[in-house]
TORPA-603583 format. One record per residue (C-alpha): x negated, y negated, z negated; residue in one letter. Coordinates in steps of 0.1 Angstrom, whole numbers, padded with zeros to 4 digits, always signed. Last residue first. Layout:
<kolvos>
XYZA
...
</kolvos>
This chain:
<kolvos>
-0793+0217+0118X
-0820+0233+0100X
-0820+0266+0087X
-0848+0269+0062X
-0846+0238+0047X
-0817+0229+0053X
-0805+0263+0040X
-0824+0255+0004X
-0807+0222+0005X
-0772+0233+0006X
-0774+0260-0018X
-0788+0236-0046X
-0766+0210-0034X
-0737+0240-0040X
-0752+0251-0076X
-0756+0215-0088X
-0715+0209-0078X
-0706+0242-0098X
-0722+0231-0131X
-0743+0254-0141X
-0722+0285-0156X
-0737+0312-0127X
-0723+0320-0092X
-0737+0350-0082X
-0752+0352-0042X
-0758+0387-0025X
-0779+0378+0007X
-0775+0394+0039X
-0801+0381+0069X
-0816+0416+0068X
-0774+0426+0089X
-0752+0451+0064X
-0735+0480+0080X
-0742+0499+0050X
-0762+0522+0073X
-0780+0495+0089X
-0790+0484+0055X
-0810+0517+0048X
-0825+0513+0083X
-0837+0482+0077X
-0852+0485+0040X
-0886+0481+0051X
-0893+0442+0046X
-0865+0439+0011X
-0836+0430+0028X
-0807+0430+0009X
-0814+0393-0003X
-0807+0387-0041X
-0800+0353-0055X
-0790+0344-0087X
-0769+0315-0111X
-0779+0316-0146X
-0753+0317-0175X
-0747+0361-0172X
-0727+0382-0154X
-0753+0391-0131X
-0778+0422-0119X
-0809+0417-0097X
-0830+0382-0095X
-0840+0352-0077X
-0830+0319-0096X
-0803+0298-0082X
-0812+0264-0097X
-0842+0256-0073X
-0838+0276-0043X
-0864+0270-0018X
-0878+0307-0019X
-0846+0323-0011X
-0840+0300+0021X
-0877+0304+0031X
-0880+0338+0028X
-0842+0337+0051X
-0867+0315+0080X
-0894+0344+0077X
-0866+0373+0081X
-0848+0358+0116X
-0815+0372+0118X
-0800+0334+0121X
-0764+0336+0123X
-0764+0339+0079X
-0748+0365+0059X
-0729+0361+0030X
-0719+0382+0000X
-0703+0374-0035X
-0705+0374-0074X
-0678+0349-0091X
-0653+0368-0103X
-0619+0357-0090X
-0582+0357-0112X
-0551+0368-0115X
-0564+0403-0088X
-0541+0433-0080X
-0516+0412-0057X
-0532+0384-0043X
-0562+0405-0031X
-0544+0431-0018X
-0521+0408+0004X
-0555+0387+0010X
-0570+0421+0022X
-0541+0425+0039X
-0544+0392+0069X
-0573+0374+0055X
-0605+0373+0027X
-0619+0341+0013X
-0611+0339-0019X
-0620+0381-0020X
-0654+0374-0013X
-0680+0383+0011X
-0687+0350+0036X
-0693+0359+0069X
-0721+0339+0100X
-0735+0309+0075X
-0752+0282+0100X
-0717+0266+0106X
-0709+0256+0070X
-0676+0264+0070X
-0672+0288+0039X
-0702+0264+0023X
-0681+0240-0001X
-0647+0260-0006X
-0665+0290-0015X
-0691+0269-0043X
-0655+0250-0056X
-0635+0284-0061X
-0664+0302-0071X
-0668+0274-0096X
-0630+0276-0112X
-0629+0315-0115X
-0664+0319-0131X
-0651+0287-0158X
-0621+0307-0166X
-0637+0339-0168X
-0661+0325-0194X
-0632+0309-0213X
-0615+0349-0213X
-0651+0366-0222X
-0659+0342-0249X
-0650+0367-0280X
-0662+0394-0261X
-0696+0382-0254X
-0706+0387-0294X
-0687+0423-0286X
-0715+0426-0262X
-0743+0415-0283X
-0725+0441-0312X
-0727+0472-0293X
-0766+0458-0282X
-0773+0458-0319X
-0758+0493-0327X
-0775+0510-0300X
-0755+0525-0267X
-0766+0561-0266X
-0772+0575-0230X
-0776+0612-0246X
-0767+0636-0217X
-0753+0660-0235X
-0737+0641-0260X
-0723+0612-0236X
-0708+0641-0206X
-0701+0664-0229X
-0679+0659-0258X
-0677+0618-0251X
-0663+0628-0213X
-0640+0652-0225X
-0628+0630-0251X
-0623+0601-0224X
-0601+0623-0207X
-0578+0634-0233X
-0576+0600-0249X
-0563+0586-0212X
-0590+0554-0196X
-0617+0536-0201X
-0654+0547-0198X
-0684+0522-0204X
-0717+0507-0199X
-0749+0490-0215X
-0774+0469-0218X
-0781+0432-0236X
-0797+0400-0228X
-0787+0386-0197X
-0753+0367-0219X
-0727+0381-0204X
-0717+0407-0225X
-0683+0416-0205X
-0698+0399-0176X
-0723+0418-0167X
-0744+0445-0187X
-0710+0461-0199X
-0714+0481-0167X
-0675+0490-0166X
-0657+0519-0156X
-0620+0529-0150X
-0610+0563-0153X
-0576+0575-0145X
-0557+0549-0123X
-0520+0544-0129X
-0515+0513-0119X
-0519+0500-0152X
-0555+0515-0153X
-0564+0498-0133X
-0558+0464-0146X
-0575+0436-0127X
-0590+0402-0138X
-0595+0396-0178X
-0606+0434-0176X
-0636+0425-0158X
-0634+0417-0120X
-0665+0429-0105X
-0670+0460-0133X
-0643+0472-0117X
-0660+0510-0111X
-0636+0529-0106X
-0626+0564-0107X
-0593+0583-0095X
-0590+0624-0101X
-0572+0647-0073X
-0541+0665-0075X
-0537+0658-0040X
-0505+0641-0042X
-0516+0628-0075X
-0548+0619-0054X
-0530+0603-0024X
-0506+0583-0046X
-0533+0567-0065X
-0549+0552-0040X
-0517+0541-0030X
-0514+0521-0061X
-0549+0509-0061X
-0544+0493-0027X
-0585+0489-0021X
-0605+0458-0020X
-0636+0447+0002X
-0666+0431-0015X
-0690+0433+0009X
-0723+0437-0013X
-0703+0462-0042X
-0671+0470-0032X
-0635+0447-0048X
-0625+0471-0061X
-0650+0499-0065X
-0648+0535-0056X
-0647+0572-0068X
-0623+0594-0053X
-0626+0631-0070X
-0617+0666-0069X
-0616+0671-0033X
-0619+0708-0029X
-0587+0709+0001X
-0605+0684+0016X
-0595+0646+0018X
-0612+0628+0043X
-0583+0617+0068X
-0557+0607+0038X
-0587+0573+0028X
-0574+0561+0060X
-0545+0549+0040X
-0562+0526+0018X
-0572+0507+0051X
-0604+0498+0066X
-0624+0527+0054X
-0659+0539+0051X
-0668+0565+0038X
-0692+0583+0014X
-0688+0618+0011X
-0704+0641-0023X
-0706+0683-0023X
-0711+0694-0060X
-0726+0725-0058X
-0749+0719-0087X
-0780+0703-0063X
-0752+0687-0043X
-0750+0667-0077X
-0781+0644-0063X
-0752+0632-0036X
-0731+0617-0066X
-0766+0602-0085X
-0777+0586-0054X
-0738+0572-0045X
-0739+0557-0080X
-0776+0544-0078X
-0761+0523-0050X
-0735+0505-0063X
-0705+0516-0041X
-0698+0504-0002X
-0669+0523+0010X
-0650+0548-0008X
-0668+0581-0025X
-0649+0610-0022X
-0663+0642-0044X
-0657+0676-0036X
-0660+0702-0058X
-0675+0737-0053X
-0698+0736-0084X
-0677+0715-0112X
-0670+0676-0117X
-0649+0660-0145X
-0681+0659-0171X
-0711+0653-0147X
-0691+0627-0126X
-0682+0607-0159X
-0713+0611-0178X
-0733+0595-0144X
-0712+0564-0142X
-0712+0561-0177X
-0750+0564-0184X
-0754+0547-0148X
-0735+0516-0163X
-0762+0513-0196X
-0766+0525-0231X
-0730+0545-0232X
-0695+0531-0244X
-0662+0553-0249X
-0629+0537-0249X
-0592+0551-0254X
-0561+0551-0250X
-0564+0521-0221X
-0547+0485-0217X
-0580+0472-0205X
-0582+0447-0232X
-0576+0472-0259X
-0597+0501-0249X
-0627+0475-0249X
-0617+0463-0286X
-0617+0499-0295X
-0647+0506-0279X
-0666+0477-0295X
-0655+0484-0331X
-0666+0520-0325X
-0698+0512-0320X
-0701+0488-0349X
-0689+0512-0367X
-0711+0546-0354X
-0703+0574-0334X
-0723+0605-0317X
-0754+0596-0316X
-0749+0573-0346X
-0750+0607-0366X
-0724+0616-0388X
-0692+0588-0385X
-0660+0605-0379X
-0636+0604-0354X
-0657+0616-0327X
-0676+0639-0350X
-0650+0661-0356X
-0659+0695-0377X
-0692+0672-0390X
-0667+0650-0412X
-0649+0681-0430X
-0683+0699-0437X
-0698+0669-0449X
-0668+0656-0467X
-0671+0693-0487X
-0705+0689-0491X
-0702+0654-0510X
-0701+0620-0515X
-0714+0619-0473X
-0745+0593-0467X
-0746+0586-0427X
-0769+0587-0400X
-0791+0565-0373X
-0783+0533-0388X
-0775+0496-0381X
-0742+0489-0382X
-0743+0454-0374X
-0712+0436-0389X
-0692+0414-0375X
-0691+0377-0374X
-0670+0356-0398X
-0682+0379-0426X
-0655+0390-0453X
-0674+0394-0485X
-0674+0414-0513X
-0700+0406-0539X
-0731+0430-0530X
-0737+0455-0561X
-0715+0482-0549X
-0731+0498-0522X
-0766+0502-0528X
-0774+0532-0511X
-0804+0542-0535X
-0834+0555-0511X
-0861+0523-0513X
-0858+0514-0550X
-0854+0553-0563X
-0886+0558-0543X
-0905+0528-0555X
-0902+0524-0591X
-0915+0497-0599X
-0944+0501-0626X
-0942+0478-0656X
-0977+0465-0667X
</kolvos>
């Protein structure tokens, strides 16, 4: 009986025996490393691993096909993509920052960011976050070792929004590096980078992939930058993006603008259905917002994302239980960007002091509005505050 041969079977790089093919989908790269024809490509690809594929550490296609469709849409020289937000988040600050920096942190920020910014303190790093109600205020708290203002627009929880170009005009007077975070608006939203911004960061873990299934995050912005950051900050650290969750988010790529669309048009709808609703104390949201943060509002932002902020009159912690716990479409849970509309209360029963720093009240609750139809989510809303704040 003829024996297979097993190891030439399972080790040939069969390359050439597939009939070409164009796939309507693109491919999953998915390897750890690379065959090279010969020493000599070896030697050549290994002398520059970020334009060459080695060691999916480093780079891979389908990888690579993600960044340069994210560099694209956010109208940057280059992209670099990391296994979550914090990977980026974290790679960024460790690459630009040095003992005896400064780093200026702008009202309310994701809060693993500010944990990870103060943590650097143990390098010398010295981290401030501030509170502002004007850009201009943001003049008061530079220092002389600022090297960095980091910030999101609009903030996490109360979603306030920053002039980007004066932003920028304080650091370049300053010579001081910009950061954000506008993971809240995707790229379909706001351009940072057009306004002359220097690093803008995504958690690709929202909407860019938006389908709750897949993790990751990434770094936008100049080639030079970006570089430094994928030298050190993504090699040293490791937070490698896989292949399959590169490809799940360039899957939500290719519905990111009707997705937008559809986040724009319900926010619209859910805001206009509660923002008077006499048992609700502040709404969050940009939709919403007055006098210059409207101005700021109207002028960096063509469209809204759909995450936002409210808290109710009634402080009292049993009767918002009951709110969050009547919901029947709305779904209690943490991140968003996905189909399912969520619910996450700030107030977790021994949090208070934490929130009383964010100047945030325990009846805050952080609200995503979902793909379900928009007139399901505001019943839904509706009903779970009748029952727990009755008129």
């Amino acid at each position: 009986m003829k024996k297979n041969n097993y190891e030439n079977i399972c080790s040939e790089v069969d390359v050439n025996s597939i009939e070409s093919y164009v796939p309507m989908a693109p491919d999953i790269v998915q390897t750890t490393s690379f065959h090279f024809s010969n020493y000599e490509e070896f030697i050549d690809y290994s002398s520059d691993e970020k334009n060459h594929f080695v060691y999916t550490r480093g780079s891979n296609p389908t990888i690579k096909s993600l960044e340069n469709k994210l560099a694209e849409l956010e109208h940057g020289e280059k992209c670099k993509v990391f296994s979550s937000g914090m990977g980026a988040i974290s790679a960024t600050l460790f690459t630009l920052l040095q003992a005896g920096d400064h780093l200026l942190m702008i009202n309310t920020i994701y809060g693993e960011a500010v944990s990870f910014g103060k943590y650097l303190s143990k390098y010398g790093v010295i981290c401030d976050r501030v509170d502002v109600d004007s850009t201009e205020e943001i003049s008061k708290y530079i220092k002389p070792e600022t090297k960095m203002i980091y910030f999101e627009s609009p903030s996490s929880q109360k979603f306030e929004m920053l002039d980007l170009d004066k932003v920028v005009s304080i650091a370049k007077k300053n010579n001081i590096y910009t950061a954000i975070d506008a993971t809240w608006a995707s790229p379909i939203f706001q351009s940072p980078l057009d306004h002359g911004i220097d690093v803008v960061i995504h958690s690709l873990s929202k909407y860019l992939g938006g389908h709750s299934d897949s993790v990751g995050g990434c770094v936008i912005g100049k080639e030079k930058i970006v570089n430094d950051i994928f030298e050190h900050g993504h090699q040293a650290l490791g937070s490698v993006i896989s292949p399959f969750n590169a490809w799940l988010t360039i899957r939500g790529l290719r519905t990111l603008p009707v997705r937008m669309k559809q986040f724009d048009s319900s926010i619209r709808y859910v805001l206009d259905a509660i923002k008077d609703d006499e048992r609700i104390e502040k709404i969050y949201h940009p939709y919403v917002s007055t006098g210059e943060q409207k101005k700021i509002a109207d002028k960096y932002l063509t469209g809204y994302g759909s995450l936002f902020g409210l808290d109710f009159k009634d402080k009292n912690f049993d009767k918002l239980k009951i709110f969050v716990n009547s919901l029947k479409v709305v779904s209690i849970g943490v991140s968003w960007g996905g189909f399912e509309s969520l619910a996450l209360p700030s107030f977790k029963g021994n949090n208070e002091a934490n929130l009383k720093e964010r100047g945030l009240p325990i009846s805050h609750v952080r609200l995503y509005v979902g793909l379900e139809n928009p007139e399901t989510i505001v019943e839904d809303l509706k009903q779970a505050m009748d029952r727990a704040y009755k008129k």
